[in-house]
C-alpha positions, 0 to 999 in steps of 0.5 A: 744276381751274384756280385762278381767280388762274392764270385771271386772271394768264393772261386778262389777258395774253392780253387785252394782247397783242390789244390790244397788236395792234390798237393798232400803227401803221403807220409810215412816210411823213409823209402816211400817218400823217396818214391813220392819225391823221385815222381814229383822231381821227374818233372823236373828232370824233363824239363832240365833235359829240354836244356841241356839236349838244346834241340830245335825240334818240336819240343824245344820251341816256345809255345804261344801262351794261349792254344785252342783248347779241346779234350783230347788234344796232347796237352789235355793227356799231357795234364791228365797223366801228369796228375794220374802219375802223382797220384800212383795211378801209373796205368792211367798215366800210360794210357794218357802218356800214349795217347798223347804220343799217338797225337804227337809222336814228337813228345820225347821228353814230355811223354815217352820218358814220363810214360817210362817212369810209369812203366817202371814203377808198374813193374813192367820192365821189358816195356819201361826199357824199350821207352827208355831205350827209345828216348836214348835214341833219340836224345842220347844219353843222359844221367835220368835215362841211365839211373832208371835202365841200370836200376832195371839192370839190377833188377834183372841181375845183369850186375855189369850193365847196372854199373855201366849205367850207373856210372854214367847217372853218378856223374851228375846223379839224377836222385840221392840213392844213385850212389846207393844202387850203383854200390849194390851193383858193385858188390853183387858183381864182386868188386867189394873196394868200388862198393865200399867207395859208393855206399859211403858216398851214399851215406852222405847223400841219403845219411837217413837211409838205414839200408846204406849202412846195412850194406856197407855191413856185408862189405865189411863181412865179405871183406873180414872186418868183422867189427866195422861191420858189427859197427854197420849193421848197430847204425843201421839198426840205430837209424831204422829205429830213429825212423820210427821214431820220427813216424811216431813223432809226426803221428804225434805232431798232428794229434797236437795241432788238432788238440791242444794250444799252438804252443804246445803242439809246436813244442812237440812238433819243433824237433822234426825240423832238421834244416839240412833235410829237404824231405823232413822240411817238407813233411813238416810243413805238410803236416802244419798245413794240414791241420790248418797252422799254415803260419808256421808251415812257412818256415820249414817250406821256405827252407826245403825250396832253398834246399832243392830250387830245382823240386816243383813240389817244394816251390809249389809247397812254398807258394801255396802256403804263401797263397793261404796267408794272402801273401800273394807278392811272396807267392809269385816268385817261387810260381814264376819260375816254376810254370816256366820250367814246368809248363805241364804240371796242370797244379802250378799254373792254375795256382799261379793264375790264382795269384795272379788274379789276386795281385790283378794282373789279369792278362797274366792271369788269363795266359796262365789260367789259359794253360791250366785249362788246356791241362784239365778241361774238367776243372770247374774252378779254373773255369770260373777263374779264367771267366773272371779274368777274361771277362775283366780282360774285355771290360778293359779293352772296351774302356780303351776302344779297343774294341776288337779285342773286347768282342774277342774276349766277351765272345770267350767269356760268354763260351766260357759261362754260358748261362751268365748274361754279363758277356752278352751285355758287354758285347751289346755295349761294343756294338752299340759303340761301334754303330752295329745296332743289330748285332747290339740289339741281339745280345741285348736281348740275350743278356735279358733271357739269361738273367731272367732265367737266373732270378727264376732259380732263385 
């Protein structure tokens, strides 16, 4: 029989190296990773606008931390979307968001919106807006909701509807290009004072962008300042050429770490780290954890999670890298407030369940790895993770006479696995103690059959 340490040691590792998967980043041109950023922080923006709406409706209460678990309940489509939806598989995260609101019609924030965003991104704008439409009724509005159905203004060319929404995102804007779109708007419709006003506030929140520069060159133009706009349109060469640059550079970096001493791969890589770039940091410590320097990946993910508290992705960036240096205390904190804001995203509570069970705090463990389940039932790591936690759960309690409480967890470990004989033996143990021969002799017998049955396949 396998011991339940080498069982752990080796789960645990597999877990990892899932997530390790799903976490990657596509690297690459500037505007993509914008893209890859806005449907990472989407999460976040449900989950702030849970807040700031503050309703007493479905949605808003607290959810017990432990629910039955079945396939095709709203959670389980909640978690399968989430993940299609980070992957760019925007129609099965549709077909997943709808079928957790035909489930749930209550879902708003957590479907409906989400379900938007894919429809956005799949190009299908009459059905994008009337989801968008749908969520404003029924919450109001909000910066997200604007920035996303101004953008389908300007993509329908309604130039004063665009900044109409748009203002109303800039107030507290939602994604760094907010400012950019809504002085596009601006000039399309003519008002070349208010564009020049958006496009250099663009310039600060997105100063890597070579198409803010390149803007604000036709402002000049229109407007007759011939050489500020030459000046423009020289940066904006000048920052489309230092974007390669960097691409090459990245490119560079990890040929280094897979080639030559740490040293000098660090001394090609150091000059990506910009401390004031969130998105730099990230991608370089995306590369460093790729090519398996995760020690040095730390800094730059500590410092993007600083930048942007509100990201999952750079909190769960942070914590994962914690995690792989067996730094488990240091990656409970980012995870800790991340899974409380973030309850759907199936990656953060498995990894946070991992932690958990690392720091051997099953019963946290047990709820967290509980909801990732609920999340992606199919997950075979998670699984053997819960069982594990479970199974501890329930020794536990029988060594406190609690023994309700111990059958009750034997019983979801012995569901969990089956074929293995340790819950059934935990059970006879109860029942023995509890004078219920029967019963004890029962699953007595059962642990016997499935271990009999293991050493036969070995």
């Amino acid at each position: 029989m396998i011991r339940s340490l080498l069982i752990r040691a080796l789960l645990i590792e597999s877990l990892l190296l899932t997530l390790i998967l799903t976490l990657t980043m596509k690297l690459g041109a500037r505007a993509n990773t914008t893209r890859c950023l806005r449907l990472w922080i989407l999460f976040a923006l449900a989950a702030l606008m849970l807040v700031s709406f503050g309703g007493q409706n479905a949605e808003s209460q607290a959810r017990p931390a432990v629910r039955p678990i079945a396939s095709d309940s709203p959670d389980a489509h909640l978690g399968r979307a989430y993940d299609a939806l980070k992957e760019d598989r925007y129609e099965v995260a549709a077909v997943e968001f709808r079928a957790a609101l035909k489930l749930d019609p209550k879902l708003t924030l957590r479907a409906r919106f989400p379900l938007a965003v894919a429809l956005f991104e799949m190009k299908k704008p009459d059905e994008a807006r009337q989801e968008f439409e749908a969520v404003r009724r029924e919450t109001g509005d909000h910066p997200n909701i604007s920035y996303y159905v101004g953008r389908l203004d300007l993509d329908e060319l309604h130039f004063e509807s665009a900044i109409r929404n748009l203002n109303q995102a800039i107030i507290n804007q939602p994604f760094p290009d907010t400012a950019y779109y809504l002085g596009f708007a601006y000039f399309k419709q003519g008002d070349l004072a208010a564009a020049e006003k958006w496009l250099n506030e663009a310039t600060q929140s997105m100063p890597h962008d070579a198409r803010v520069q390149y803007q604000l060159s036709l402002v000049y133009r229109k407007q007759g300042r011939e050489q500020e706009a030459k000046e423009a349109l020289a940066l904006s060469g000048g920052q489309r050429q230092r974007n390669l640059s960097e691409s090459q550079l990245r490119i560079e970096c990890a040929q280094k770490l897979d080639q030559a001493p740490r040293e000098e791969a660090h001394a090609v890589c150091e000059p990506l780290y910009d401390p004031n770039d969130a998105e730099k940091l990230t991608e370089l410590g995306t590369i460093y954890g790729q090519h398996g320097d995760v020690e040095a990946a730390v800094k730059p993910l500590r410092r993007a999670a600083e930048l942007a508290p509100q990201s999952p992705q750079m909190q769960y960036n942070l914590a994962l890298a914690y995690y792989q240096l067996h730094q488990f205390e240091e990656a409970r904190t980012p995870l800790g407030n991340a899974v409380t804001r973030w309850p759907d995203i199936f990656q953060l509570a498995a990894l946070y369940g991992a932690v958990l069970s690392k720091l051997g705090e099953d019963l946290p463990a047990y709820q967290a790895l509980q909801r990732a389940h609920q999340l992606n039932a199919q997950d075979g790591s998670t699984v053997d993770l819960l069982y594990l936690a479970t199974l501890s759960l329930a020794r536990k309690a029988q060594s406190a006479r609690q023994f309700s409480d111990a059958v009750r967890y034997f019983h979801e470990a012995a569901k969990l696995k089956s074929q293995e004989p340790a819950p059934h033996r935990g059970l006879a143990d109860v029942y023995k103690l509890t004078g219920r021969a029967a019963q004890a002799a029962t699953e007595r017998k059962e642990a016997d059959r499935l271990a009999s049955a293991f050493d036969k396949t070995q």
